[in-house]
N, CA, C and O atoms as a GROMACS GRO file, in nm:
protein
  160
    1UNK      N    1  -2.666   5.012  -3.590
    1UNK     CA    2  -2.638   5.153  -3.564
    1UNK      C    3  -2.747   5.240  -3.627
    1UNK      O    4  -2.789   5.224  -3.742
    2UNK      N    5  -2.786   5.326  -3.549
    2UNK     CA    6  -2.874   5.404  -3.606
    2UNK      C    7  -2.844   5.554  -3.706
    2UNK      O    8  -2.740   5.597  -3.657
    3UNK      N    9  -2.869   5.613  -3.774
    3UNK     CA   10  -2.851   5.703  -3.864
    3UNK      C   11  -2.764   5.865  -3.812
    3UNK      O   12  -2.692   5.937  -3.881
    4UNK      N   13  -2.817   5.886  -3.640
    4UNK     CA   14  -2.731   5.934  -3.614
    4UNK      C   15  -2.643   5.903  -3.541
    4UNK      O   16  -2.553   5.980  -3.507
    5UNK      N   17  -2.655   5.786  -3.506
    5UNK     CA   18  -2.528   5.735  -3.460
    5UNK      C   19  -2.427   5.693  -3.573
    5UNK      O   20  -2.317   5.655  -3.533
    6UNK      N   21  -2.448   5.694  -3.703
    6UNK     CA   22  -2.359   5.676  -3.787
    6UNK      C   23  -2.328   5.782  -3.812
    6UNK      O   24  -2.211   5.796  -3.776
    7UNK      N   25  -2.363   5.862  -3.851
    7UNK     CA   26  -2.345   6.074  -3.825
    7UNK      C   27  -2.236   6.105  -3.769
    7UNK      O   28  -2.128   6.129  -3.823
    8UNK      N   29  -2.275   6.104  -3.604
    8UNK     CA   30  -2.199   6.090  -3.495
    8UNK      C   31  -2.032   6.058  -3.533
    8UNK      O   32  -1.938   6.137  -3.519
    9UNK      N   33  -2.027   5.889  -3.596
    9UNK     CA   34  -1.957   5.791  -3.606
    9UNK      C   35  -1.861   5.870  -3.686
    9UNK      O   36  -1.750   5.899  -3.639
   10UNK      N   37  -1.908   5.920  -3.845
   10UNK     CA   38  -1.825   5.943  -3.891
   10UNK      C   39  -1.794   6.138  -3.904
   10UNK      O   40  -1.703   6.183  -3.974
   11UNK      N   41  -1.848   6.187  -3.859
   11UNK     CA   42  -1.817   6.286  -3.778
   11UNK      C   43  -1.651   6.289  -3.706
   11UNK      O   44  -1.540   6.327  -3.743
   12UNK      N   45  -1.716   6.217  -3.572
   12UNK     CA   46  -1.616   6.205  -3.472
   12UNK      C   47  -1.429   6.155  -3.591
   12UNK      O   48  -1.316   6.202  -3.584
   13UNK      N   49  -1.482   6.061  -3.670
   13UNK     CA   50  -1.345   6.014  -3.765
   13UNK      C   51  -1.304   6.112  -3.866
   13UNK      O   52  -1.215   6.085  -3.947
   14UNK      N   53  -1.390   6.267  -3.863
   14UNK     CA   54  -1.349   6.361  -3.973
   14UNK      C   55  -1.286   6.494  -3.872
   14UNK      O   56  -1.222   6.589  -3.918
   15UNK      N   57  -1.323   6.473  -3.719
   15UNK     CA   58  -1.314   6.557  -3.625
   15UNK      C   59  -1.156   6.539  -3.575
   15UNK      O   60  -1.085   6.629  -3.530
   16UNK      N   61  -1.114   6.376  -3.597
   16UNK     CA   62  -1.019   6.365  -3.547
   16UNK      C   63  -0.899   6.375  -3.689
   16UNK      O   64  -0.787   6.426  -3.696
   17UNK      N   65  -0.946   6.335  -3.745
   17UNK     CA   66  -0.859   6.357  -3.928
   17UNK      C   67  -0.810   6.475  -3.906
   17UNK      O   68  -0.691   6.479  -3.874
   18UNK      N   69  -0.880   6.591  -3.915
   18UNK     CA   70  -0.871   6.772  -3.923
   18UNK      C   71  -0.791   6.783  -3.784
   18UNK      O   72  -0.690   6.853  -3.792
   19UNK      N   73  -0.811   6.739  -3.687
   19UNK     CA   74  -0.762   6.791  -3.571
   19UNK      C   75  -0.537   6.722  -3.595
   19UNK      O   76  -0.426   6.775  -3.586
   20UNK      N   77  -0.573   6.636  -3.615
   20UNK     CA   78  -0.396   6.589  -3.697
   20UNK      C   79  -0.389   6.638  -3.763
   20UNK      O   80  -0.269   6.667  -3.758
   21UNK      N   81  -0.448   6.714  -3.892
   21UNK     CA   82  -0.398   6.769  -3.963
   21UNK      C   83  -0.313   6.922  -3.928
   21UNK      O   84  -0.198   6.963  -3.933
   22UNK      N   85  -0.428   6.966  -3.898
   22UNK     CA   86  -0.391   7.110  -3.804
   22UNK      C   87  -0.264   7.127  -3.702
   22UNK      O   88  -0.191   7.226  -3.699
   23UNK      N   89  -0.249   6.988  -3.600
   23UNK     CA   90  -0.152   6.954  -3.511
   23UNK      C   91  -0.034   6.950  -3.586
   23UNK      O   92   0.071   6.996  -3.540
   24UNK      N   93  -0.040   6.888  -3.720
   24UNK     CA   94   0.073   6.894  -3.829
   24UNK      C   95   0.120   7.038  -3.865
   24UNK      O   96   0.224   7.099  -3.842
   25UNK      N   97  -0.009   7.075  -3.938
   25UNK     CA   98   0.059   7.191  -4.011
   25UNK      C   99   0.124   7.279  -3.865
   25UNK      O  100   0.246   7.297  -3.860
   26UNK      N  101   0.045   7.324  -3.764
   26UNK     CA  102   0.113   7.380  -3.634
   26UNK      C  103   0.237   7.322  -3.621
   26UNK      O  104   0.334   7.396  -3.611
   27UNK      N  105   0.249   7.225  -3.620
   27UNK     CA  106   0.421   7.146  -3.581
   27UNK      C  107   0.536   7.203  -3.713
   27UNK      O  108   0.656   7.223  -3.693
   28UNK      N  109   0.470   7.222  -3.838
   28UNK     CA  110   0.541   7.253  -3.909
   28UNK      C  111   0.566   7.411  -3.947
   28UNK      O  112   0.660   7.446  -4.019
   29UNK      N  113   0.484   7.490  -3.897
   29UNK     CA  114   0.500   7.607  -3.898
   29UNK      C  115   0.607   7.645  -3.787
   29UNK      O  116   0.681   7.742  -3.806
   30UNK      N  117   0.617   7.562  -3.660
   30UNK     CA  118   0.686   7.575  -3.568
   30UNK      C  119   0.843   7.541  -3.665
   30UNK      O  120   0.904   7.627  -3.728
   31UNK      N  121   0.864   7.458  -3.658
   31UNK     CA  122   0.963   7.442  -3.746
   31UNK      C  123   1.022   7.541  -3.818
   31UNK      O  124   1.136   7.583  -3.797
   32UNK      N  125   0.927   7.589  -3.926
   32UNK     CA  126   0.958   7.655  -3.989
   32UNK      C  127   1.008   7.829  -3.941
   32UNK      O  128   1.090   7.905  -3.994
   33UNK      N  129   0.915   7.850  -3.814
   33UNK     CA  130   0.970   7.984  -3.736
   33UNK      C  131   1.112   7.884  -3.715
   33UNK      O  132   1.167   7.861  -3.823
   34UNK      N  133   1.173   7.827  -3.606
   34UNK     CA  134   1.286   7.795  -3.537
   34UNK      C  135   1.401   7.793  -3.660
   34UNK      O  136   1.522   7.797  -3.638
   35UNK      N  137   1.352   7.788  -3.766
   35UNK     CA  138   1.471   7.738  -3.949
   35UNK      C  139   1.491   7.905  -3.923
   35UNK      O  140   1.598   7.945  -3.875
   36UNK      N  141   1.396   7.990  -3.954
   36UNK     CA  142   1.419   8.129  -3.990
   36UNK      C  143   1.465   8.214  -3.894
   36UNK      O  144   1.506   8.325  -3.927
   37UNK      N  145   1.466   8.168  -3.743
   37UNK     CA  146   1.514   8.218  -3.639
   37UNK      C  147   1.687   8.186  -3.660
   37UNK      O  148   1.770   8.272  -3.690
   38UNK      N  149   1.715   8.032  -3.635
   38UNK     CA  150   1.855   8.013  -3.708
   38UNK      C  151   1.942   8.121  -3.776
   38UNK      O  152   2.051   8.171  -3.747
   39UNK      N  153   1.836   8.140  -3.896
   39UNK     CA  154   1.924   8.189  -3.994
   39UNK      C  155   1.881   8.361  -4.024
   39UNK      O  156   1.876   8.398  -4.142
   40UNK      N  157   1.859   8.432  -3.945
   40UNK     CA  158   1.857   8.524  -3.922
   40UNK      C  159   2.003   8.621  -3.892
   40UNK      O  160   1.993   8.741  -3.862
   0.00000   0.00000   0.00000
């Protein structure tokens, strides 16, 4: 593998890390509106 293909490589595995993370916290903010809607 070449140097930017290792770049690339671990890039793409920090691109997809952050992108679940975000999908998380979004899922849990959702949540968290629908708890406070409840109990309103």
């Amino acid at each position: 593998m070449t140097q930017v293909g290792r770049i690339a490589y671990y890039l793409g595995i920090s691109m997809n890390y952050f992108i679940s993370k975000i999908s998380c916290i979004i899922q849990m903010i959702d949540e968290w509106t629908c708890h406070l809607r409840l109990y309103q």
